[in-house]
C-alpha positions as protocol buffer text, in pm:
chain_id: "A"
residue {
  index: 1
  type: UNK
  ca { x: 6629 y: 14477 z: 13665 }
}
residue {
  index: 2
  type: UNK
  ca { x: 6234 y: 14537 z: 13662 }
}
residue {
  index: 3
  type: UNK
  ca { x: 6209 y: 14221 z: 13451 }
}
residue {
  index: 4
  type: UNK
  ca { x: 6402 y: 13982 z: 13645 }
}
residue {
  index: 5
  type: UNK
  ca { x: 6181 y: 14027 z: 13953 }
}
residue {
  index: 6
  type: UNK
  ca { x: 5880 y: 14041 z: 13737 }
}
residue {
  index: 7
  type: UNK
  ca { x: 6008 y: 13664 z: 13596 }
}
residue {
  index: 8
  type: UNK
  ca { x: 6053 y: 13575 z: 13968 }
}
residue {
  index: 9
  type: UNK
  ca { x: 5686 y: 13666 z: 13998 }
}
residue {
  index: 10
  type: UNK
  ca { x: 5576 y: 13461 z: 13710 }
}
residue {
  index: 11
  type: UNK
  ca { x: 5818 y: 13155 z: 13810 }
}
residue {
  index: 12
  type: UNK
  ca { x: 5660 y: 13166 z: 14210 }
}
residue {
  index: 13
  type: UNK
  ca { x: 5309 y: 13227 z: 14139 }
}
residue {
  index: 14
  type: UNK
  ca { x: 5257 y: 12991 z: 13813 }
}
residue {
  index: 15
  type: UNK
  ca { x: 5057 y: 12722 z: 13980 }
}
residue {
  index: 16
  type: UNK
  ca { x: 4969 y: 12918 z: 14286 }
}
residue {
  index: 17
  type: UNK
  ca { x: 4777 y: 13211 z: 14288 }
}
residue {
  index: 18
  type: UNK
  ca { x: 4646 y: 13346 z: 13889 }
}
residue {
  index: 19
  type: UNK
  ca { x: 4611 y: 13686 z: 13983 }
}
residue {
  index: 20
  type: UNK
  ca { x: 4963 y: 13720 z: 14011 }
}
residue {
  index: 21
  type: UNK
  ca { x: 5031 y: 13577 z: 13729 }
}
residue {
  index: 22
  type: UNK
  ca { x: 4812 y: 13837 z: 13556 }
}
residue {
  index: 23
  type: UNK
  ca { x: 4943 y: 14100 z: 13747 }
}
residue {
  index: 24
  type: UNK
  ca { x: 5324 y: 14027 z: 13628 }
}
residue {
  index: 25
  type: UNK
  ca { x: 5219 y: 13993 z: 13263 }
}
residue {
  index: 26
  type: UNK
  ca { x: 5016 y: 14318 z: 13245 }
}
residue {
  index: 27
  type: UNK
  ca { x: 5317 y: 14494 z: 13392 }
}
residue {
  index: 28
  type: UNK
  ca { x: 5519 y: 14353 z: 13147 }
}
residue {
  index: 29
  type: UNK
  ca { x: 5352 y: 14486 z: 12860 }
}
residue {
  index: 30
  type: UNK
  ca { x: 5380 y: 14860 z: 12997 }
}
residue {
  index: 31
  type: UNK
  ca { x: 5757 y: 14838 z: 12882 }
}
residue {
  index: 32
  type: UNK
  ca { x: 5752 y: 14579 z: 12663 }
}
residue {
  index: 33
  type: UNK
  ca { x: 5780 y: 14674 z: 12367 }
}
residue {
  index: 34
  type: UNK
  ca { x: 5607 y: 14980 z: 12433 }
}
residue {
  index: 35
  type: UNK
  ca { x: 5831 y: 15189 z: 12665 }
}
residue {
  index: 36
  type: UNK
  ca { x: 6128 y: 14962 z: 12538 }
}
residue {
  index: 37
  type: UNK
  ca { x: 6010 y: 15136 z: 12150 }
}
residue {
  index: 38
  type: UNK
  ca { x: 5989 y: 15478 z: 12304 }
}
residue {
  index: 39
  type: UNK
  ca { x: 6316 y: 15541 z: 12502 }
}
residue {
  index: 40
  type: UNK
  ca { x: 6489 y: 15393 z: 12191 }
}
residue {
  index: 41
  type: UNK
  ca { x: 6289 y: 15585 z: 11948 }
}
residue {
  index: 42
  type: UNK
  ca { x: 6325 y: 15932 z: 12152 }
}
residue {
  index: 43
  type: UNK
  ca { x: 6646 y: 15902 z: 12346 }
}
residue {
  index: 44
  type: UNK
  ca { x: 6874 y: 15621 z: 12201 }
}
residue {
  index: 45
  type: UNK
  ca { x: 7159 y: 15781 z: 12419 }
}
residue {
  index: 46
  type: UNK
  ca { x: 6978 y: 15735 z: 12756 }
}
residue {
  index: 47
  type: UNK
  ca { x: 6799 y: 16054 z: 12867 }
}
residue {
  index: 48
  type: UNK
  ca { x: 6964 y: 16446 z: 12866 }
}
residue {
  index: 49
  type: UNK
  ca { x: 6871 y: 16616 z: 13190 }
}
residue {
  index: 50
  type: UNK
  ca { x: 6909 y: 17020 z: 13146 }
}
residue {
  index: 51
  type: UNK
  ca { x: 7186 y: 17141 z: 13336 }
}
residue {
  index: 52
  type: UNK
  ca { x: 7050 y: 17495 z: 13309 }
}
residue {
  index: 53
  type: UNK
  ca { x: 6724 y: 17428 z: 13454 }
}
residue {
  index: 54
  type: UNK
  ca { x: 6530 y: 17532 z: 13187 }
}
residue {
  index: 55
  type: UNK
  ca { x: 6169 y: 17454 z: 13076 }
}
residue {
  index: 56
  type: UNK
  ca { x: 6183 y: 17169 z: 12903 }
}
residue {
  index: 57
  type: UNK
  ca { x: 5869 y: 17080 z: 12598 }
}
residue {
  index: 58
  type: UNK
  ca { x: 5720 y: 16768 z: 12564 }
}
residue {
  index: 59
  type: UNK
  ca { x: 5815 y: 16489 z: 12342 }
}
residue {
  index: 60
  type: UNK
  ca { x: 5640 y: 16482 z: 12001 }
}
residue {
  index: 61
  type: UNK
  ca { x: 5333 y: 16248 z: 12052 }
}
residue {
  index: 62
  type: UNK
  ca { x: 5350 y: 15913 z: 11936 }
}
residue {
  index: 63
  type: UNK
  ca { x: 5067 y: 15607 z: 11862 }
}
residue {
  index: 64
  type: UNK
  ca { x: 5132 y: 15263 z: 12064 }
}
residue {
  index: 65
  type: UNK
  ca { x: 5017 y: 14933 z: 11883 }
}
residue {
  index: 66
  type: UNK
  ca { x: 5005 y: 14778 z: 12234 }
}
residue {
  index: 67
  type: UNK
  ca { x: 4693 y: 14799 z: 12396 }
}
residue {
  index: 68
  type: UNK
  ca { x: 4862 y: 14931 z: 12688 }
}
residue {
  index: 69
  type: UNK
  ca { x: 4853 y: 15303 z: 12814 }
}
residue {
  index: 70
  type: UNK
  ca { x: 5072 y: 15554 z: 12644 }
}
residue {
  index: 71
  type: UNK
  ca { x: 5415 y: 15616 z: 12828 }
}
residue {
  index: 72
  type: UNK
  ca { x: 5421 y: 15967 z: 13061 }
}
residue {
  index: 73
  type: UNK
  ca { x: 5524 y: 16272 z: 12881 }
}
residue {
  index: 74
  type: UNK
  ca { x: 5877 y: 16364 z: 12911 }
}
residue {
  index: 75
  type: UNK
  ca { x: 5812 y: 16652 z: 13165 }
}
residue {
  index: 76
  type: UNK
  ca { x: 6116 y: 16594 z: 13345 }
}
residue {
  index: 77
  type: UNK
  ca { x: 6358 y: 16511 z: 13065 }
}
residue {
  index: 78
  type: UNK
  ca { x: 6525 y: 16777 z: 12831 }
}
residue {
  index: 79
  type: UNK
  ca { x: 6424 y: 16842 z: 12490 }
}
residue {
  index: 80
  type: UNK
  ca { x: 6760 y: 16952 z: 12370 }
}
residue {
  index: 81
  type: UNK
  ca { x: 6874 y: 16741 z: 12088 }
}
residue {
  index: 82
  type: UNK
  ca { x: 7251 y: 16672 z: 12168 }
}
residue {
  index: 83
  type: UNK
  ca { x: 7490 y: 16793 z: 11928 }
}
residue {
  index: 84
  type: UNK
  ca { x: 7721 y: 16592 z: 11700 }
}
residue {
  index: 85
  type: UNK
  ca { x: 8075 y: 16532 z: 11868 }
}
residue {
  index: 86
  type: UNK
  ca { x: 8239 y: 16761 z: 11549 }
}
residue {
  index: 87
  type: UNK
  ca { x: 8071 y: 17054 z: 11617 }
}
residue {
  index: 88
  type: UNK
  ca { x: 8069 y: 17072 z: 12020 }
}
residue {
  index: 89
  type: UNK
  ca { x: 8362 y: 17275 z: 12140 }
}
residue {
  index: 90
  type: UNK
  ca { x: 8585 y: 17088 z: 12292 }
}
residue {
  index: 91
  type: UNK
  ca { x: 8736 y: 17086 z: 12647 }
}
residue {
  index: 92
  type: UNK
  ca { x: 8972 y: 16962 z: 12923 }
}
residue {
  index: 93
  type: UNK
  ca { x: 9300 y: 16758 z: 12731 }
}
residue {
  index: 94
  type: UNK
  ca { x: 9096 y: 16741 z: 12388 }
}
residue {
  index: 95
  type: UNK
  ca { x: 9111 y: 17101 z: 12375 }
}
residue {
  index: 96
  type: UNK
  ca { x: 9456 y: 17140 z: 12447 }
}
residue {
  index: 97
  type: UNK
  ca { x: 9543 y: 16925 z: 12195 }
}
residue {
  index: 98
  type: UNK
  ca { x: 9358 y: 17055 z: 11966 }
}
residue {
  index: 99
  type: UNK
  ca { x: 9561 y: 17383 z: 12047 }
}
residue {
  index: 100
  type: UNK
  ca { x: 9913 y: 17216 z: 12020 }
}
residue {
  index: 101
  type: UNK
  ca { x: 9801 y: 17119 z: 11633 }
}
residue {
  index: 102
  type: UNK
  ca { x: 9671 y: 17398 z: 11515 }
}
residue {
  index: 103
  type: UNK
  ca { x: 10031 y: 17555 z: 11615 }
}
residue {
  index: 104
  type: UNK
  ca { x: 9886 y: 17925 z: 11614 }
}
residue {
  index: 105
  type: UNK
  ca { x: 9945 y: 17997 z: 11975 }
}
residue {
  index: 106
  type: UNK
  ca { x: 10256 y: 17783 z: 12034 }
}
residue {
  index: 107
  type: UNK
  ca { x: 10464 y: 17990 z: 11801 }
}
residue {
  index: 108
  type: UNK
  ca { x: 10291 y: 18339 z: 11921 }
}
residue {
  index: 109
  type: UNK
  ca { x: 10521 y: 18384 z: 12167 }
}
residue {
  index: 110
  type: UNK
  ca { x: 10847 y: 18257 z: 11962 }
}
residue {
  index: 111
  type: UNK
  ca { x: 11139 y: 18460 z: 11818 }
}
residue {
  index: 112
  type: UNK
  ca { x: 11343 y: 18400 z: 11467 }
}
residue {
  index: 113
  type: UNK
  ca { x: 11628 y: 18271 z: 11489 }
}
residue {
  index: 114
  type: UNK
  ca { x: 11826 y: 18485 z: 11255 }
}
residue {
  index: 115
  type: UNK
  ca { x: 12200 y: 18303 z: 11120 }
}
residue {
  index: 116
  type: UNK
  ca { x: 12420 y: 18627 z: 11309 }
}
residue {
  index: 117
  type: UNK
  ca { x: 12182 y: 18422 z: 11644 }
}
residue {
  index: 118
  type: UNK
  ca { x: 12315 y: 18119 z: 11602 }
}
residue {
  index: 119
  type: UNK
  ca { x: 12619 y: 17913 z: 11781 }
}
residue {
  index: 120
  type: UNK
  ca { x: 12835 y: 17916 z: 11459 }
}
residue {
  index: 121
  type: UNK
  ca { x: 12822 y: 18206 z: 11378 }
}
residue {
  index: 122
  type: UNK
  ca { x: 12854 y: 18377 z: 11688 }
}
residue {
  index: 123
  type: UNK
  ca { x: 13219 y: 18626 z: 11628 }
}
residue {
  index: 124
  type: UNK
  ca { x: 13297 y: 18668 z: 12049 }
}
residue {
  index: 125
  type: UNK
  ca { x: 13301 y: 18312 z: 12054 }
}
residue {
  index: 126
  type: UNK
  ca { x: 13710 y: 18211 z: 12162 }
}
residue {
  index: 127
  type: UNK
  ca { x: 13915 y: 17921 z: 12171 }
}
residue {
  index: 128
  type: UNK
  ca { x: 14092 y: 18046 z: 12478 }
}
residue {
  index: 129
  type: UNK
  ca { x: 14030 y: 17860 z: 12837 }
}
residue {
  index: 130
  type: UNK
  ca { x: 14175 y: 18097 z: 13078 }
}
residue {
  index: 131
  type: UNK
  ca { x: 14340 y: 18001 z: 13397 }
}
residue {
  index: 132
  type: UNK
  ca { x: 14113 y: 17994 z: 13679 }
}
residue {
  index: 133
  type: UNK
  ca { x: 13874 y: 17727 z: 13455 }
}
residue {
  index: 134
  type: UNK
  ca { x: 14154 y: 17525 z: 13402 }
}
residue {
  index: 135
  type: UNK
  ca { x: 14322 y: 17463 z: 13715 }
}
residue {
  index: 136
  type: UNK
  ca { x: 13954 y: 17398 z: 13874 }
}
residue {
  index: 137
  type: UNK
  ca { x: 13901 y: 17122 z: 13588 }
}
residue {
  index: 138
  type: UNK
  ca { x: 14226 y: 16932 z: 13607 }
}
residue {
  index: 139
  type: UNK
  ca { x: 14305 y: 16987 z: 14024 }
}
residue {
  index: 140
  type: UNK
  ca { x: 14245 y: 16677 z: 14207 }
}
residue {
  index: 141
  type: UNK
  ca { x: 13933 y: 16562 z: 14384 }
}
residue {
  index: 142
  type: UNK
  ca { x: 14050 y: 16409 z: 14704 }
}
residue {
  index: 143
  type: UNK
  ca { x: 14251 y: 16713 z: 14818 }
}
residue {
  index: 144
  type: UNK
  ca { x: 14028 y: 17074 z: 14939 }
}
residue {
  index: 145
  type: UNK
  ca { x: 14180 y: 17276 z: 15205 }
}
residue {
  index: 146
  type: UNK
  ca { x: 13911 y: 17397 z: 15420 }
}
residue {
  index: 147
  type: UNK
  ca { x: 14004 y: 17608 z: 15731 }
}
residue {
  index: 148
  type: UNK
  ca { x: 14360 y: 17671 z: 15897 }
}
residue {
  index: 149
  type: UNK
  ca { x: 14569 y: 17350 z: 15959 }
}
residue {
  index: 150
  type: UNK
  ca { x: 14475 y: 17171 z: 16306 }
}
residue {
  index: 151
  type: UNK
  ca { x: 14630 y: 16886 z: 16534 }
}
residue {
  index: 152
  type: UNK
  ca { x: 14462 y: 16880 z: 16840 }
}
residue {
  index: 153
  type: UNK
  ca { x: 14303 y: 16623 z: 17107 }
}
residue {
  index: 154
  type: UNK
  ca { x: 13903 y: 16691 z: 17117 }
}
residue {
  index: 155
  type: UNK
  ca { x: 13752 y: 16603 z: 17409 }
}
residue {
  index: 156
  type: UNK
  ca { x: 14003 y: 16387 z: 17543 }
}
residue {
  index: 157
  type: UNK
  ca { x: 13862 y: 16093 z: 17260 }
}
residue {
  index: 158
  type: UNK
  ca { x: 13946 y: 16230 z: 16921 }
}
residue {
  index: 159
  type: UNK
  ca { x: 14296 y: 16312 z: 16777 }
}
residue {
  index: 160
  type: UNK
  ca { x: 14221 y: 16599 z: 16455 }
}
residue {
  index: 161
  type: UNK
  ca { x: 14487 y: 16624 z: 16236 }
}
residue {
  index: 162
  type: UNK
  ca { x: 14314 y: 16807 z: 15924 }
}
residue {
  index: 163
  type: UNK
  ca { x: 14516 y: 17092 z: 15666 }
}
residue {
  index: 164
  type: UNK
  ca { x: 14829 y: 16980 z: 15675 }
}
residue {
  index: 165
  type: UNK
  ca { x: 15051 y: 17035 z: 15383 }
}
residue {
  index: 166
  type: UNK
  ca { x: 15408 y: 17007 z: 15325 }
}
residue {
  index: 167
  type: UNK
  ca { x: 15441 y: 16880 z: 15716 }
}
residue {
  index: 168
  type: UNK
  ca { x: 15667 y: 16554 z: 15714 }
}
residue {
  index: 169
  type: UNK
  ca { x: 15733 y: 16527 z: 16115 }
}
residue {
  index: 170
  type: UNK
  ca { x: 15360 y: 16532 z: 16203 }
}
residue {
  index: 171
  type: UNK
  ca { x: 15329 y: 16348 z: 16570 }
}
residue {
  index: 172
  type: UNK
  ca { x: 15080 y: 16237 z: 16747 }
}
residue {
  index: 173
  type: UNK
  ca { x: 15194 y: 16091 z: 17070 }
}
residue {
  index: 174
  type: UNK
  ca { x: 15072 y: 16058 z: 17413 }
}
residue {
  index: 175
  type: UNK
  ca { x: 14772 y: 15845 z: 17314 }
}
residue {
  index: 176
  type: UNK
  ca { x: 14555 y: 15536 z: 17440 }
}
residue {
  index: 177
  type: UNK
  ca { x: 14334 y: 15239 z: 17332 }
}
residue {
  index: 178
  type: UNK
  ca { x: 14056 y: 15454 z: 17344 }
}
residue {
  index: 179
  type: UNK
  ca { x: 14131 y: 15722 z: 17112 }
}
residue {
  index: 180
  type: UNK
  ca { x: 14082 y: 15748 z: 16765 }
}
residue {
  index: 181
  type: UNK
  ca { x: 14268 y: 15964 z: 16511 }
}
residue {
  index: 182
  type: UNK
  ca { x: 14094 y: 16152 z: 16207 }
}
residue {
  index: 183
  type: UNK
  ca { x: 14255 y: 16293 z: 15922 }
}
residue {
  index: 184
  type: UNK
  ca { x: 14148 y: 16490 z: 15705 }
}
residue {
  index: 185
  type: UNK
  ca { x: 14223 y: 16728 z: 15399 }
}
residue {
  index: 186
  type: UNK
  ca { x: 14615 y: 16652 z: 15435 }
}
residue {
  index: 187
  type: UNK
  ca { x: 14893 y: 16682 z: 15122 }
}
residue {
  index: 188
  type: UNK
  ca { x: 15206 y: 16599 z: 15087 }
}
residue {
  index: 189
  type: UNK
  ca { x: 15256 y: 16527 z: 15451 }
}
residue {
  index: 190
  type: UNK
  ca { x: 15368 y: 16222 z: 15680 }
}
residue {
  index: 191
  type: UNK
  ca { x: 15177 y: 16163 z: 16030 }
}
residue {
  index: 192
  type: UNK
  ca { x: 15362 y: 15966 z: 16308 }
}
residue {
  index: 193
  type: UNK
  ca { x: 15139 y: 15735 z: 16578 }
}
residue {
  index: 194
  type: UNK
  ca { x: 15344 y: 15684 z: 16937 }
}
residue {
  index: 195
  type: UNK
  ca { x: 15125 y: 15443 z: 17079 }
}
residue {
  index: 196
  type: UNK
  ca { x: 14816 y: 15221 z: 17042 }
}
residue {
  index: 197
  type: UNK
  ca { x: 14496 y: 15411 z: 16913 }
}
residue {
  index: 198
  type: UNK
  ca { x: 14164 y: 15235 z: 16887 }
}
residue {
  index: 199
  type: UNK
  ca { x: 14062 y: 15345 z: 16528 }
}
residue {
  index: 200
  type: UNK
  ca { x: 14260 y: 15564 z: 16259 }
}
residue {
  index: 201
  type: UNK
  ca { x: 14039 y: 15681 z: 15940 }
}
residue {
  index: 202
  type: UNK
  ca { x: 14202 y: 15876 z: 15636 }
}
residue {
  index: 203
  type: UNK
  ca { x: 13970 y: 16091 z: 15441 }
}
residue {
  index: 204
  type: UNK
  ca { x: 14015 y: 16326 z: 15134 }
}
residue {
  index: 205
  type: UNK
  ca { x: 14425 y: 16317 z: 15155 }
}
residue {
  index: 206
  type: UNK
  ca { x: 14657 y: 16305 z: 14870 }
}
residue {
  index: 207
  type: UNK
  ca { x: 15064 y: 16183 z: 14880 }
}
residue {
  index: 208
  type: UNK
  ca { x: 15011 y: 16094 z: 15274 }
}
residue {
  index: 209
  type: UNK
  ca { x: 15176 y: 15919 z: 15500 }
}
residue {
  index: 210
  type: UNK
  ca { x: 15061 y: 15755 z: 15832 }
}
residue {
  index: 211
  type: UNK
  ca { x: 15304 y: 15562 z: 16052 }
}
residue {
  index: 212
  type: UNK
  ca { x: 15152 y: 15389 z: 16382 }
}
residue {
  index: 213
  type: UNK
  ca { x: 15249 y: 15120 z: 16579 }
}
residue {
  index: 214
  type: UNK
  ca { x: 14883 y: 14931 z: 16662 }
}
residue {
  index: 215
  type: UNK
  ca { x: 14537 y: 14966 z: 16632 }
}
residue {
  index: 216
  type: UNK
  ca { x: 14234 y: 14815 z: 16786 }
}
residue {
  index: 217
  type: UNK
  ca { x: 13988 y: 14823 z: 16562 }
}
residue {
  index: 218
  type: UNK
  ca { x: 14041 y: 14918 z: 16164 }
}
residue {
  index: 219
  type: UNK
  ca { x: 14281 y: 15180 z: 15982 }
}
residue {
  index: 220
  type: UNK
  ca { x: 14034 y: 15297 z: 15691 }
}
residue {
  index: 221
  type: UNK
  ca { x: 14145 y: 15484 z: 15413 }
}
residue {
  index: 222
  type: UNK
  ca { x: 13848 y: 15677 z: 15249 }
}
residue {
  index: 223
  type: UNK
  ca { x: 13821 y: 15934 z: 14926 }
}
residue {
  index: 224
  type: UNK
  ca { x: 14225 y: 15925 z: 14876 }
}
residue {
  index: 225
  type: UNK
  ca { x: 14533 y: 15930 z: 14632 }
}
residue {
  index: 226
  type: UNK
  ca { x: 14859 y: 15808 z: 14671 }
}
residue {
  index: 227
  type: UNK
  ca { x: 14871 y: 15687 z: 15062 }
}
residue {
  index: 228
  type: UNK
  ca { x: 15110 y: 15517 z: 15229 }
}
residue {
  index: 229
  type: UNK
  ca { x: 15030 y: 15329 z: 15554 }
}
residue {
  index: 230
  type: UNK
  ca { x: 15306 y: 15120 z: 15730 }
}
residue {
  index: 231
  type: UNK
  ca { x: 15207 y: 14916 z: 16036 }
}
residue {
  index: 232
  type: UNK
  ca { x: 15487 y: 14844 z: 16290 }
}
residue {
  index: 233
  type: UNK
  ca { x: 15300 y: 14593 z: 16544 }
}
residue {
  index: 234
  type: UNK
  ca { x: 14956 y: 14400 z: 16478 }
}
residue {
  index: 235
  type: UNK
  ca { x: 14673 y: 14579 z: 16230 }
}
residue {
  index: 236
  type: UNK
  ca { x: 14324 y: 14357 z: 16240 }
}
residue {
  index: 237
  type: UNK
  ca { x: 14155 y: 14508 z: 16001 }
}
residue {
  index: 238
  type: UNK
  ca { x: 14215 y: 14691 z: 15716 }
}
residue {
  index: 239
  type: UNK
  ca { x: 13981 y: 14904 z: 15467 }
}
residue {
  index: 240
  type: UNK
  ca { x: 13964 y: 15151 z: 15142 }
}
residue {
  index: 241
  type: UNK
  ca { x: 13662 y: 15314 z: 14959 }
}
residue {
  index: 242
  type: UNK
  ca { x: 13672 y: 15547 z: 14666 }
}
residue {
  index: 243
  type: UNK
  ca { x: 14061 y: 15582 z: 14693 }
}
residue {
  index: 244
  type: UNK
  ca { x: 14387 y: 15458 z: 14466 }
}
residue {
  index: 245
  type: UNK
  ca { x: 14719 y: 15410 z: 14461 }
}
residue {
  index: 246
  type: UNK
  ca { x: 14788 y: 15361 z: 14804 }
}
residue {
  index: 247
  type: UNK
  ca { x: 15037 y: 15111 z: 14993 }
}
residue {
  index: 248
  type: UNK
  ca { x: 15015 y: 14899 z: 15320 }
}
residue {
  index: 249
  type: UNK
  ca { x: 15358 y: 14799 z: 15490 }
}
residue {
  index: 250
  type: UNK
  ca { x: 15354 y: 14535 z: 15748 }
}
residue {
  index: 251
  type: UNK
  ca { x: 15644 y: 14494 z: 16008 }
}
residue {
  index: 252
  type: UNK
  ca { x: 15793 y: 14135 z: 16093 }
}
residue {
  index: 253
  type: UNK
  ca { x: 15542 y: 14124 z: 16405 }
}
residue {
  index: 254
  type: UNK
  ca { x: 15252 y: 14191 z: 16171 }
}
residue {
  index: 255
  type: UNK
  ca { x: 15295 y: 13906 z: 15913 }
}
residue {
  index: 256
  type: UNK
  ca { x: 15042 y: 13711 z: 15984 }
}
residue {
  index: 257
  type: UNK
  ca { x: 14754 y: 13969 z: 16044 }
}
């Protein structure tokens, strides 16, 4: 960097002004070669300040050809000649590593595996699945009975027919455009609609059936096996997610819906 405004010097002031010129050249030859020699003679890995703060010696002396002055002394630099990479100790991830392959510590803490240890050979191992592990494996995901069986009108909105099982004269009756019927958690059971609703949604039911006469917006049939759904006026819309083996009946009024 010291050079290139030094050249800017010589480039400005050629023709101009000689002292200048003089000036920039004698600078020049205080670092080149002679502190250029020195820092690569000396330090050829840039300079090693002391970290400890301690009293740092001088640099060996050493005779200039240039007819320049002798560098400074290095007062301010350390003295202590770094050590080769091998025989530094290592930190941070290099040490770690150099842990993991020396494979002393890793297996301190380890315990034989003895043959009587392993899977194999293991004598209370059985064959024998008992009855609780079974039934849990092989019962069927769309049915769970939580809570006691309910069919009720919630706040004069929301028909709740949830827990039903075994119940094939389930009615819901007494009902408007603006209510919508939920069911939930319902086997082996058949639900009767008296009147137009504004939504009906079947969740989590298995061998159900739902019998209503129109619906405003969408019957949807969610998280379900083997459902039956009959319409007996007009049904708009019509929609299943994550469910199978189910059937839609239309009525002669509902053909072309």
């Amino acid at each position: 960097m010291a050079e290139f405004y030094n050249n800017k010097i010589l480039v400005e002031y050629r023709n101009k002004d000689a002292d200048h010129v003089e000036w920039a050249k004698a600078f020049k030859e205080l670092y080149v070669p002679g502190l250029r020699d020195y820092v690569k003679s000396h330090y050829p890995l840039g300079p090693v300040w002391s970290a400890a703060g301690k009293k740092t010696a001088s640099a060996p002396p050493k005779i200039f050809k240039t007819g320049g002055p002798a560098p400074p002394p290095a007062t301010l630099l350390s003295s202590e000649i770094p050590q080769p990479s091998s025989s530094r100790p290592k930190v941070g991830m290099a040490a770690v590593f150099q842990e993991i392959n020396s494979a002393k510590s890793v297996k301190s803490g380890l315990r034989n595996v003895i043959d009587d240890m392993k899977a194999k050979n293991r004598v209370d191992k059985t064959g024998i699945v008992n009855a609780g592990a079974k039934e849990g494996r092989f019962s069927s995901p769309y049915f769970s009975k939580v809570g006691p069986p309910k069919l009720e009108l919630q706040m004069g909105r929301k028909w709740m027919v949830e827990n039903q099982i075994g119940k094939k004269n389930l009615v819901v009756d007494d009902c408007d455009a603006k209510q919508s019927v939920y069911v939930f958690g319902c086997k082996d059971s058949v639900l009767h609609i008296q009147g137009k609703v504004n939504n009906i949604t079947v969740d989590k039911c298995t061998k159900m059936g739902v019998v209503f006469m129109d619906v405003v917006a969408a019957c949807e049939i969610v998280n379900c096996s083997s459902v039956e759904v009959q319409c007996q006026v007009i049904l708009l819309l019509f929609t299943w997610c994550l469910s199978h083996i189910f059937s839609l009946f239309f009525s002669f009024y509902g053909k072309g819906s």
